[in-house]
C-alpha positions in Angstrom: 104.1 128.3 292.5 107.8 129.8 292.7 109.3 126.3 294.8 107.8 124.5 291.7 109.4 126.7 289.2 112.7 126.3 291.0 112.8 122.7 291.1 111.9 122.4 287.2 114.4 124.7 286.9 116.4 122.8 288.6 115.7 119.3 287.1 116.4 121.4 283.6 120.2 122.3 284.6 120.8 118.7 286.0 119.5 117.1 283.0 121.4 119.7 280.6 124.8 119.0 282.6 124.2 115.3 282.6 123.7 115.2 278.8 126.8 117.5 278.3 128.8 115.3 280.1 127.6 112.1 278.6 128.9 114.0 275.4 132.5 114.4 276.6 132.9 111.1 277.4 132.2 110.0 273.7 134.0 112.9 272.2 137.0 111.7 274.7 136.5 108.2 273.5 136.7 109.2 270.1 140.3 111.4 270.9 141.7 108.5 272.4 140.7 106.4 269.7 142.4 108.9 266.8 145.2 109.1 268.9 146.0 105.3 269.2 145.4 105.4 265.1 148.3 107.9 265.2 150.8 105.8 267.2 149.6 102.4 264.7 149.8 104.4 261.4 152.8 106.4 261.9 155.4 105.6 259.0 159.2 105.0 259.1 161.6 107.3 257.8 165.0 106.4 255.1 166.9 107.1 258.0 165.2 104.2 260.1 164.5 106.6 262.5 161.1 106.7 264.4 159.3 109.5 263.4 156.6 111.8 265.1 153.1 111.7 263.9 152.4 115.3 265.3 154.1 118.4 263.9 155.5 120.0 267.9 
């Protein structure tokens, strides 16, 4: 009874991990894709200028 308690545990944390890290793969996608936006939407200054869309 305890080896099949172990392996359903064990098919639980592989199936947790594997949905976890099918979710940082989309909210990476979703980074990369707000970043790019930045770079596209970024407005020029009076001075002509290139400026930064982040604030660092």
């Amino acid at each position: 009874m305890i080896p099949v308690l172990l392996v359903l545990l064990l098919a639980l944390l592989l199936f947790g991990a594997g949905f976890a890290v099918k979710l940082l793969w989309w909210v990476a996608i979703a980074v990369l894709v707000v970043w790019l936006l930045g770079f596209v939407m970024r407005g020029t200054t009076a001075g002509g200028s290139r400026s930064r869309w982040y604030r660092w």
